[in-house]
N, C-alpha and C positions, 0 to 999 in steps of 0.2 A: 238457725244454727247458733251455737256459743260462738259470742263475739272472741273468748278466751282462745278457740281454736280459730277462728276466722279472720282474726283482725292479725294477721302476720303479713309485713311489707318485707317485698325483696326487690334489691338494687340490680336492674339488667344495665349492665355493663357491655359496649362493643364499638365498631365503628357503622354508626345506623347511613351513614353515606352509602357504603356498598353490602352491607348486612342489613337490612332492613328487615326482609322477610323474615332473615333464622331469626333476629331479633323479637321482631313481631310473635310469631309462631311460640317462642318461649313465654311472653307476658300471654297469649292467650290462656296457654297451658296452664300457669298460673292462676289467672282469673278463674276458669273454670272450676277449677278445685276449691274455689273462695278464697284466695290471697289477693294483696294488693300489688300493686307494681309500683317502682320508681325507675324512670331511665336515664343515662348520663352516656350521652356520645360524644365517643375519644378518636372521630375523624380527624382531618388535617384539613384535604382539600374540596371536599364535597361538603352538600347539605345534604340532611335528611328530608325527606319526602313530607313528614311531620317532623313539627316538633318534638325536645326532648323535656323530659322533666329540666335536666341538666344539661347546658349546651357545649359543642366546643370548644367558645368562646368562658366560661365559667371554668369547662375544664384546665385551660392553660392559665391563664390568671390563676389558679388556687398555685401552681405550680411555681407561681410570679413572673409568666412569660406572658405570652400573646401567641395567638396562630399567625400572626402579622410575620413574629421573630419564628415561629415554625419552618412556616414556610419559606420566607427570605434565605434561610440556612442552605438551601436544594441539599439537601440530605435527610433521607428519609428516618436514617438511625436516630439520629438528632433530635430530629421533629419527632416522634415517638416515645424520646425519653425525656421530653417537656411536657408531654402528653400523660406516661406516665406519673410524674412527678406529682402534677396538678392531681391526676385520675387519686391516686393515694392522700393524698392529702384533702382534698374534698370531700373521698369514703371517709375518712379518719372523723371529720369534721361533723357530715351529715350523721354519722350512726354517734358520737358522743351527744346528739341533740335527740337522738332517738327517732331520727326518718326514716330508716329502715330495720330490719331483724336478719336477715339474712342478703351475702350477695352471688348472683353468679355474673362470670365475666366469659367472653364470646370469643375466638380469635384464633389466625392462625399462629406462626410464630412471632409474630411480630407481638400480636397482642395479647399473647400467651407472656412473655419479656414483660409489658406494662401490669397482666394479670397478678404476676408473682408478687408487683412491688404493690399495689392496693392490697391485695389480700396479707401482705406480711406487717401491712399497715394499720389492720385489725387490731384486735385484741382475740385472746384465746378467748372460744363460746360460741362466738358471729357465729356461726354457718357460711362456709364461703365454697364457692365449687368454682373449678375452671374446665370450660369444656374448650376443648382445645385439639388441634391436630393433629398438633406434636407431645400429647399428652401420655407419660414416664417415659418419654425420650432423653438418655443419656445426655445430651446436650444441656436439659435442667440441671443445674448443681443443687445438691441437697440444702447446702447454705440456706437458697434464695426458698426453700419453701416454706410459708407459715408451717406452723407445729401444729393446726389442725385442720391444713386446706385437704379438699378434696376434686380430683380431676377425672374425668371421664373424655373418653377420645372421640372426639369428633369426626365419627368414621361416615364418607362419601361427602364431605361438609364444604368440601373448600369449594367449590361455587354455586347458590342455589339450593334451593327443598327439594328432597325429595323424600321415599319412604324409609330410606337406610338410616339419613341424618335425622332424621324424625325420631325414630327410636332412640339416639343419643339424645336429642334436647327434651323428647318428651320425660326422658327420664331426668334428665339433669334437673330440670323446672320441679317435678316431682320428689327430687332428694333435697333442696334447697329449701321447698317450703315446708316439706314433712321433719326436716331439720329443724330449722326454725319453731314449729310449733313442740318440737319434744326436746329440744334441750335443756338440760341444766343446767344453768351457768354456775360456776363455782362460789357459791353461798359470800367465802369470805368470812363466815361466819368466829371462827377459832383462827386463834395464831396456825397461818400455814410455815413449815419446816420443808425444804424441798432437799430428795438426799441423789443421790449417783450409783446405781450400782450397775452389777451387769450378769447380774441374774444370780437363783440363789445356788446354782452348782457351785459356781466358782468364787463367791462373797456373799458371805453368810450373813454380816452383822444386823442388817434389815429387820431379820427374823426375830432379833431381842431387841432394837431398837426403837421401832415400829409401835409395838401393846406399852414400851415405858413412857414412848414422849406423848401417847396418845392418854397414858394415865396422868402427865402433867400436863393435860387440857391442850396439848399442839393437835391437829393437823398435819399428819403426816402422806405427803407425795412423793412417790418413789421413780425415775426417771431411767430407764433403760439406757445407757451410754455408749447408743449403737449409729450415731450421728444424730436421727431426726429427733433421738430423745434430749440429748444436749441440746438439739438448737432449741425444744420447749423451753426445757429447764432456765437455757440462757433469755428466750423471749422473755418469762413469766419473773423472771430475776431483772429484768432491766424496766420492769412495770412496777417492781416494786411490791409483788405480789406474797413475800415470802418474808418473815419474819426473820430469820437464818435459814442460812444452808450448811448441808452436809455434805459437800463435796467429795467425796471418796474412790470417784472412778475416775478418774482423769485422762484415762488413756486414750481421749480424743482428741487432746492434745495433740500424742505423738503420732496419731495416726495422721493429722492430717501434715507434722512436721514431716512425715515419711511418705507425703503423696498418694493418702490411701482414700480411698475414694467412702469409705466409711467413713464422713466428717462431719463434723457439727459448725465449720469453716474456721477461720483465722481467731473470732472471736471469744472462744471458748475459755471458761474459766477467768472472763472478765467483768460480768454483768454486775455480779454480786459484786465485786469491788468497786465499781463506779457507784453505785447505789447505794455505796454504806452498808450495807446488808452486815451482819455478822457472820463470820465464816469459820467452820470447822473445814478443815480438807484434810485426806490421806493419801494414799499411794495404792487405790485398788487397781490392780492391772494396769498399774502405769509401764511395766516393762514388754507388753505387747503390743504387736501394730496387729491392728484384723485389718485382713484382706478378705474383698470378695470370693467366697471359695469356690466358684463354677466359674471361675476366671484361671487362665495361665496363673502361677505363680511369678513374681517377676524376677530375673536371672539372677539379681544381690541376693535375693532374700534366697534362694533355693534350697539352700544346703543348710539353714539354718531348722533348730528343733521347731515342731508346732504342733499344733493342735487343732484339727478338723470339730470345728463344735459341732456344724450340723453341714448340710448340702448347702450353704448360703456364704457362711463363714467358717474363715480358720485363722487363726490368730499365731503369727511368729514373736519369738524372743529378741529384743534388742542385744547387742552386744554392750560391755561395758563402757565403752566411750560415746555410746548413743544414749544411751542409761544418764549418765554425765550429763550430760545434753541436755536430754530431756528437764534431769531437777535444777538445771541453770534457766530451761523456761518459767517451770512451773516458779518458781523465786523469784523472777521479772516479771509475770503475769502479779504476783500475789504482791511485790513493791508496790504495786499503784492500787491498793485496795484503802478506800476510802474510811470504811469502819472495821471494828476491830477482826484478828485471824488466829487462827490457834491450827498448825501443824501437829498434828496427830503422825506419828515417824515409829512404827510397829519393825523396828531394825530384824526380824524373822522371816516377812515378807509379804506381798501383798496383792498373792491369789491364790487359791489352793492348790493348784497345777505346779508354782515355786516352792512347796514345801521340800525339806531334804529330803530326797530319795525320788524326789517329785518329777512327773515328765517334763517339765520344764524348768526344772532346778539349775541356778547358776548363781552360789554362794560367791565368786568373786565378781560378779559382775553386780550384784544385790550390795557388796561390800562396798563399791565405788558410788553406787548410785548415793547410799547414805552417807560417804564421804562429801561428796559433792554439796548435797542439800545442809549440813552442817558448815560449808564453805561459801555456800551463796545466799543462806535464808536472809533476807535482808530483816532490819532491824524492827519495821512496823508489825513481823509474823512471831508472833509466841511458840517456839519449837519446843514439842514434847516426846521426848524419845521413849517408847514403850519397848519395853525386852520381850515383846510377845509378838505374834501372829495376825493380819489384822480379821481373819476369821476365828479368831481366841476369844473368849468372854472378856479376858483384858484389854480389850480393843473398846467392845461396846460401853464399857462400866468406865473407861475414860473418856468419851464423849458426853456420856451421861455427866460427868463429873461438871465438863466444862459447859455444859447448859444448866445444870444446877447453881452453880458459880455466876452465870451471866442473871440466871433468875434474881440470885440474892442480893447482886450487884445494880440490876435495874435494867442491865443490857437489853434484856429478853421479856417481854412482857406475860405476866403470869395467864396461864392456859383457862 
């Protein structure tokens, strides 16, 4: 067989103390298909029956503990998130050396909790699966999930083989390494541009933005800003992966300021500024909170105008003093940005739904929000007030302007 397709190594991940077998049973499955294995057991108080590629003792040391200090804790949470620690940081380590191509990790809740933190420890590409018990259990926060893990439920698993749990691991084993052998990793080849939007009903600019910066030699990646899209955008921004960004949807901000389980978590709209990154931002949909729509709505928000997008989501209007709010965050997020910003501020509005006459039209509360951001834009953001729409051609043709400007300037490296 081509070693091109056969020579792919996958990290099994679990606690081989009391999971030996599903353990085992996974790296068979592997083998058989012609993949390699590597193992790294994240127990505490037991040994493995064999050894691991990776031990224990290797695991908690990467973390900078000991099982010594695990255990001495008698707290199990404890012990498990030096386990973690170590597990993530030793994935991080062994796949930058190129030891394995893909991982999957094994576990109930517990090790479902340590699964999230190695696999968010990745880079975007890996192939990473969690098979897991508690697998899209509400109890996961979206925050915590890499931007392109993959979990499959560990159904009849929690003690023991048999023919039910079998079918989940034979197939996890099967999706890990047929991952691994077809993916793409992202070239890197062209300046990447990473932009926000939230789809093209409701934010248009994409559409003209997209064929211009791709004719000035960018890479353009377009990011859903539906939580798990932000938290990409934010990973692949805090790797340094993106040239500029175009941050234009921001309204995960407020959702997650509003509690709304649509989040991208607390971090949002900060990567590119730690990184220096160069940043265009606007105001798409920044006066909406989406809420889950097959959920109660909850009783503040009831009576307020919205918008049922589809059976999943529906997105309410902020009032004017939330509004407020909001562009006093988005002005403290953007103070701490390390390289340069340019506020794109389309005083019309900034979704199609707030056009006047609009179903969600609120000209005094739009008045305030642009008040606001003129009162708190701190002094490192270059504010530019456009008398248009920011789904108008005048929207797109001034972002253009200021990539063209950063090209001639040196900001931006030529495409």
């Amino acid at each position: 067989m081509d070693r091109a397709v056969t020579d792919r190594t996958i990290l099994i991940v679990g606690t081989y103390d009391t999971k030996q077998d599903e353990l085992g049973y996974l790296a068979q499955v592997i083998r058989q298909q012609g993949g390699g294995v590597k193992t790294m057991d994240v127990s505490v108080l037991g040994d493995p029956a064999q050894p691991t590629d990776y031990s224990k003792h290797d695991v908690a040391e990467a973390g900078g503990s000991s099982i010594a200090e695990a255990i001495a804790g008698e707290d199990e949470n404890l012990a498990m998130q030096i386990m973690a620690r170590g597990a993530a940081a030793l994935a991080a380590r062994l796949h930058a050396q190129g030891v394995f191509d893909g991982v999957v990790v094994l576990g109930g809740s517990m090790g479902t909790d340590l699964a999230l933190d190695l696999c968010a420890a990745l880079p975007l590409g890996v192939p990473k699966y969690i098979v897991s018990t508690v697998s899209f259990s509400p109890m996961i926060p979206p925050e915590r999930l890499a931007a392109d893990v993959q979990m499959i439920l560990w159904a009849g698993g929690l003690y023991g083989l048999n023919s039910v749990c079998k079918a989940s691991l034979s197939q996890a084993a099967g999706a890990v390494l047929g991952a691994a052998r077809a993916v793409e990793k992202p070239a890197r080849d062209r300046p990447l541009i990473g932009m926000t939007s939230f789809g093209k009903t409701v934010l248009r600019y994409m559409v003209a933005l997209k064929p211009a910066l791709e004719e000035r030699g960018f890479e353009v990646a377009v990011f859903h800003a539906t939580g798990m899209g932000g938290r990409a955008f934010e990973a692949l921004a805090a790797e340094g992966a993106f040239a500029a960004v175009m941050d234009f949807a921001p309204q995960e901000v407020g959702n997650h300021l509003h509690g709304s389980a649509i989040s991208a978590g607390p971090g949002r709209m900060t990567a590119a500024g730690r990184a220096g990154v160069p940043q265009i931002v606007s105001i798409g949909c920044y006066d909406l909170v989406d809420l889950v729509g097959w959920q109660p709505m909850p009783e503040p928000l009831q009576d307020r105008p919205a918008h049922a997008h589809n059976r999943l989501l529906t997105s309410v209007i902020m009032t004017a003093e939330e509004r407020r709010a909001m562009a006093r965050t988005l002005c403290e997020r953007l103070a701490q940005a390390e390289g340069p910003v340019v506020f794109l501020l389309p005083v019309l509005g900034g979704n199609e739904w707030d056009r006047p006459g609009g179903p969600l039209s609120d000209p005094e509360a739009l008045a305030a929000f642009v008040d606001e951001i003129h009162a708190s834009c701190p002094d490192n953001v270059r504010l530019v007030e456009l008398d248009a729409h920011i789904n108008d051609p005048a929207f797109a043709e001034a972002a253009l302007a200021v990539v063209d400007d950063w090209i001639a300037a040196g900001v931006l490296p030529r495409g």
